[in-house]
N, C-alpha and C positions, 0 to 999 in steps of 0.2 A: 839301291842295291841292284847289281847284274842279274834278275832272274833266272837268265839265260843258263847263267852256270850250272845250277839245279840239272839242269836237262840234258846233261852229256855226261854218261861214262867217261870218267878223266885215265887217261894212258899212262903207264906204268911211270913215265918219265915224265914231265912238268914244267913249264918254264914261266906261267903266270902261279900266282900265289894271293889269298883272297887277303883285301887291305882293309884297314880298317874307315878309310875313307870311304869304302861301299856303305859305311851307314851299320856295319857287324863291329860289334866287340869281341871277341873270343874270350872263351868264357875255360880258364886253364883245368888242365886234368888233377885231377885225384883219386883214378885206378891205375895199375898199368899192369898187363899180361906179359907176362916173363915166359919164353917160346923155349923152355931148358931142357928138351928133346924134341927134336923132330922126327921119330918115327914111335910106332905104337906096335904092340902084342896083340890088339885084335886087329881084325878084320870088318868091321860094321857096313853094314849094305849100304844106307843112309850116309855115310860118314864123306861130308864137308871138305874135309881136309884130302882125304886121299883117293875120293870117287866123284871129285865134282870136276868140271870144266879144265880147272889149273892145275897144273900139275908141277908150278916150278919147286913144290917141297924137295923135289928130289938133287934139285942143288945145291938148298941147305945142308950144313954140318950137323953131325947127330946131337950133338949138344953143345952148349953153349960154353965157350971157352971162359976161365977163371978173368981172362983179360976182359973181355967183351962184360962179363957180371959185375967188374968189380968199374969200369964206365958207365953201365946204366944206372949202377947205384947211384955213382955222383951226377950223373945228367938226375937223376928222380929226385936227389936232394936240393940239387939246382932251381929246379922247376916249383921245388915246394916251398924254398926260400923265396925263392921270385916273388912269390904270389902269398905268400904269409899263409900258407896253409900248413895246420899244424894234424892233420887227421887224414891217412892216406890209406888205401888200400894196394898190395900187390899178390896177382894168384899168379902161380906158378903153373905151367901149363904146358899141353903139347899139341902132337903126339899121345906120350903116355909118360906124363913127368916124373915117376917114378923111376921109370927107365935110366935116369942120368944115376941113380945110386944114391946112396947114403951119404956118403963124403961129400958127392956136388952139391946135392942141397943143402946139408947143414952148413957148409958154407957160402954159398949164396945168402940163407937166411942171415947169417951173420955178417954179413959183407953189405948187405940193403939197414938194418936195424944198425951196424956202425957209421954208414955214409951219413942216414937220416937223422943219426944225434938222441940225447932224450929229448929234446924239446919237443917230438913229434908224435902221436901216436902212431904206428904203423899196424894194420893189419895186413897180418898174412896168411894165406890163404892156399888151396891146393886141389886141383880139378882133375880125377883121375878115376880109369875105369874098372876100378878095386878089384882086379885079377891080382895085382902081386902085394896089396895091402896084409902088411902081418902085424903079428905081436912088436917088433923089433921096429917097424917102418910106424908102429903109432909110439912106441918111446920115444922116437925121435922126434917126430913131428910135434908131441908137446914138449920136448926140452925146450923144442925152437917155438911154440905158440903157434904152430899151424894149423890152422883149420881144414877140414878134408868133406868135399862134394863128391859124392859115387855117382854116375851113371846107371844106371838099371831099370829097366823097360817094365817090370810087373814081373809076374811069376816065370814060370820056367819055361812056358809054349811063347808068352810073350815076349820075354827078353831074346831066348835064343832063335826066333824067326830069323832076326837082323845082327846081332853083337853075337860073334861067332870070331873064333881062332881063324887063321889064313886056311888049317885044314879042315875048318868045317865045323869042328868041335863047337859045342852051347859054352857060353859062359857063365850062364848063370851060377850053377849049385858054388861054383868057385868064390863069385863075387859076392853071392847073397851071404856065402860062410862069413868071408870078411866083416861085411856090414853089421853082422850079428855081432861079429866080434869089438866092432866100435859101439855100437850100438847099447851092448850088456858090460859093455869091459868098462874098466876105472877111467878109458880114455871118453869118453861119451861127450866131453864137453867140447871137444876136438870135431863134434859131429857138428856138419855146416849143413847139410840136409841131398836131396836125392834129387837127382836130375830124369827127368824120362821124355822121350820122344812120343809124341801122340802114333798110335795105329791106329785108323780104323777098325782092323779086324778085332782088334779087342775090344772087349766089352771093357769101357768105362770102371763104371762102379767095383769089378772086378776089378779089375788094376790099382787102382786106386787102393781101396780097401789092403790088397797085398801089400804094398807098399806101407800104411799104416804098420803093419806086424812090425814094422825094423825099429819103433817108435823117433821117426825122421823130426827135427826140428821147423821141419820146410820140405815142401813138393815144387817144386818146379815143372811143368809141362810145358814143353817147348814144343813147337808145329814144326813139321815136317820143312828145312830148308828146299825153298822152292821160286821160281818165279812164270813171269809171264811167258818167256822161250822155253824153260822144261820145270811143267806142273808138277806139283804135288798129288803124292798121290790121290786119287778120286775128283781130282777137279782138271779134267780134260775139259776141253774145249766143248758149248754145247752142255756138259751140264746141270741137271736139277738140284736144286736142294742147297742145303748148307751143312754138309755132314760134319766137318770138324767143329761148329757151331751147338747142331746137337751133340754131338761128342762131351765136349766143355760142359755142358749143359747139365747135361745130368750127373758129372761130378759137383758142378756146384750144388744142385739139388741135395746131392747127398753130402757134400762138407759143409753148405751151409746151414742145413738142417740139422745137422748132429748138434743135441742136447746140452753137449759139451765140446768145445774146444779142443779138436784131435792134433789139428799140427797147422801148419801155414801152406797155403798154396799160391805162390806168390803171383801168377799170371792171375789169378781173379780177385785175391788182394787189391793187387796195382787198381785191378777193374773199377773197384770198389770206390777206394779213394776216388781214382779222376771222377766219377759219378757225382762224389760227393764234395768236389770242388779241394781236392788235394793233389801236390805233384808228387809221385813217388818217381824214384830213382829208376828208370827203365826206360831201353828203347824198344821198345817190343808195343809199346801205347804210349801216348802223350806225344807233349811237344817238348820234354824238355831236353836239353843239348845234350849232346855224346861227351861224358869227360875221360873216356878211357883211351889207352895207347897201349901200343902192339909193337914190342918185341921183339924179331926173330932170334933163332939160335945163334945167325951169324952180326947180329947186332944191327941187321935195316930195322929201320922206323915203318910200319906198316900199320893198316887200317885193320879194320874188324876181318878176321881170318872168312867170315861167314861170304863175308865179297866174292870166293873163290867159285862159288855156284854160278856167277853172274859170267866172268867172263876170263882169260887168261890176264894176268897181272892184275887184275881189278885192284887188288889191297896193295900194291907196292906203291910207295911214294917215292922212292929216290933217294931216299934221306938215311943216313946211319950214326951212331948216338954215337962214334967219334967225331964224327963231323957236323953234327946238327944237333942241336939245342931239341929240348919236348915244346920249345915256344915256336920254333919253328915249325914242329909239325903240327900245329894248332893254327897254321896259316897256308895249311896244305888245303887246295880247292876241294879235294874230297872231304876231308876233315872238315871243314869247316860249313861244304853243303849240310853235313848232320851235326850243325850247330846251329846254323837258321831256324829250325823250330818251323814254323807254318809258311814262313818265304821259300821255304824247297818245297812246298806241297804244288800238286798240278792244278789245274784249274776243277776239273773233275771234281776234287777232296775238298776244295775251298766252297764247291759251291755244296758238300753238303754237313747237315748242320752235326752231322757226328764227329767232325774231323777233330774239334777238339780232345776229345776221348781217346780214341783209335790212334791218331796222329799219321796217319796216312798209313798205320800199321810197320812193321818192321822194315827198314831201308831196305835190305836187298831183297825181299818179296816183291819189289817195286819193277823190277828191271825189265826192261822188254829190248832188246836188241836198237830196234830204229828212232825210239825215244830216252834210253836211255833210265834212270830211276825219276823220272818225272810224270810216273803213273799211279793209280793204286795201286794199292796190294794186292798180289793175286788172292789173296784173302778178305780180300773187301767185304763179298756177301757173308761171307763168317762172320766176321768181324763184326758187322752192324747188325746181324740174327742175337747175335751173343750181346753185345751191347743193351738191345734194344728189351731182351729176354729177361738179361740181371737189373736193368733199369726200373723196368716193370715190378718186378721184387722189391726192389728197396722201396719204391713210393707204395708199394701197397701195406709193407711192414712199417712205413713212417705214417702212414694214414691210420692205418690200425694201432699205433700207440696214442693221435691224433685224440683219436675217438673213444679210447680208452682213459683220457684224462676226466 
């Protein structure tokens, strides 16, 4: 294989493509993020999409045309045939996918669940920042089987520091109303679980704990999108400590200490398994391959939206699902760098012995302008604090059953 590839930010446009004579199999998708708005109702300080580096959303059409939905369905059914895969996921995404309406999605949903046949399971799914979530917007989404992920930061100081309206306004009391409402309403089973960005200024435990009140299926904590050219917050250059390390920390303390089983929290989950010699489905840790595809409004084939912190175009591939197959963009040289598994790791992550775990951490935490993502993580010392902390826990709780035999 071309190592070399690993180590160049590839440009928006492409004219080499990775072969399978490099010694790679590409290994086909079975998610894909449907882009069926591009603009959003909040405003988020943090927010990826519309305050990071790229900026070309703003070319994008606000939603995704009937034409454009009802070809991705058959490219997703294509793809699923190809490859004999009968169990497939697609989240509906933005923006703020609520935004396209009523009408658009329930026809989308129906237009993906007729392409893909019954032979297939499909799930579906819906990722949004449950400002316009109503009574009306969850009948629908279970007539269709969707499932719904809310965004929400912790209580009211913590969410609305960053997830604020264009004029400023908190979104909390708005969103936390809704989630109650999924939460306690008939639709609950509708409920996929809560997404939150880590702050440091919040206290952990605290957050966490709030979050419990909505009784979530699943916690999600996701790190601050960041890399080597513009740090995350509290990890300038220079230095001490591992704060998002501690951070994790003492929520695991406290989830995995509880008596009983309160909910999932999938980043230490994940942690968990790989410790214990399991692959869980994630690129956030591990080495196993990226099977997801991306969407736009306007129907390009595009990489993980999260690329857009790296650099201008980083996630465009060139490719649009009239004219390119999902096999095709599974031979796209980005794509397929985050399908190598431990051959896109740098020398650095090879030579230490966490890397299996970790997996070089989240691709585009990687980036550094003159190398490219053929670095660690700017989360590296996190990353191995955390590791090294919950490692220590499970052998001392496996030694303590051990010796309790």
């Amino acid at each position: 294989m071309n190592r070399r590839r690993a180590e160049l930010p590839w440009p928006a446009a492409v004219d080499v493509v990775a072969r399978e004579s490099d010694g790679w199999v590409p290994v086909p998708f079975h998610s894909f993020v449907l882009k069926v708005h591009s603009r959003c109702d909040l405003a988020c300080q943090y927010c990826y999409m519309y305050r990071s580096h790229d900026s070309t959303w703003r070319a994008q059409p606000r939603t995704m045309e009937p034409d454009i939905v009802d070809r991705t369905a058959a490219r997703i059914a294509e793809h699923l045939a190809a490859h004999d895969i009968h169990e497939a996921g697609v989240v509906l995404h933005g923006g703020e996918p609520l935004l396209a309406g009523e009408a658009a999605l329930a026809r989308t949903a129906t237009a993906l669940r007729a392409a893909v046949g019954s032979g297939t399971r499909l799930h579906l799914a819906l990722q949004s920042n449950g400002a316009r979530l109503t009574e009306s917007w969850l009948d629908l989404l279970g007539e269709h089987g969707i499932r719904i992920s809310v965004s929400l930061d912790g209580d009211r100081a913590a969410n609305d520091r960053h997830r604020r309206t264009a004029s400023g306004r908190g979104s909390h009391d708005r969103v936390a109303a809704a989630v109650r409402t999924l939460a306690d309403g008939p639709h609950h089973a509708l409920f996929a679980g809560l997404l939150c960005t880590v702050d440091l200024r919040n206290d952990p435990v605290r957050c966490y704990e709030h979050l419990l009140t909505y009784r979530p299926p699943m916690v999600d904590f996701l790190l601050p999108l960041g890399n080597w050219h513009t740090p995350p917050p509290g990890l300038h250059s220079g230095r001490i400590g591992t704060p998002y390390a501690d951070w994790l920390w003492r929520v695991f303390h406290r989830w995995y200490g509880a008596p009983s089983r309160e909910t999932r929290v999938r980043l230490l989950e994940d942690l968990m398994i790989l410790l214990l010699g399991g692959a869980p489905e994630t690129e956030a840790l591990g080495l196993r391959p990226v099977r997801y595809a991306v969407v736009e409004t306007d129907g390009s084939l595009s990489q993980d939206d999260t690329l857009r912190t790296a650099y201008t175009g980083a996630a465009r591939t060139g490719l649009h699902v009239r004219r390119h197959s999902f096999d095709m963009l599974l031979r796209h040289p980005g794509v397929a760098a985050r399908q190598w598994g431990v051959a896109a790791l740098c020398e650095t992550c090879l030579d230490c012995v966490l890397h299996p775990v970790c997996g070089g951490g989240h691709y585009v935490n990687r980036y550094r302008p003159a190398s490219g993502f053929a670095n660690p993580s700017v989360y590296c010392a996190d990353l191995a604090a955390l590791i090294l902390r919950v490692r220590g826990r499970l052998t001392a709780d496996i030694e303590g059953l051990r010796a309790a035999r």
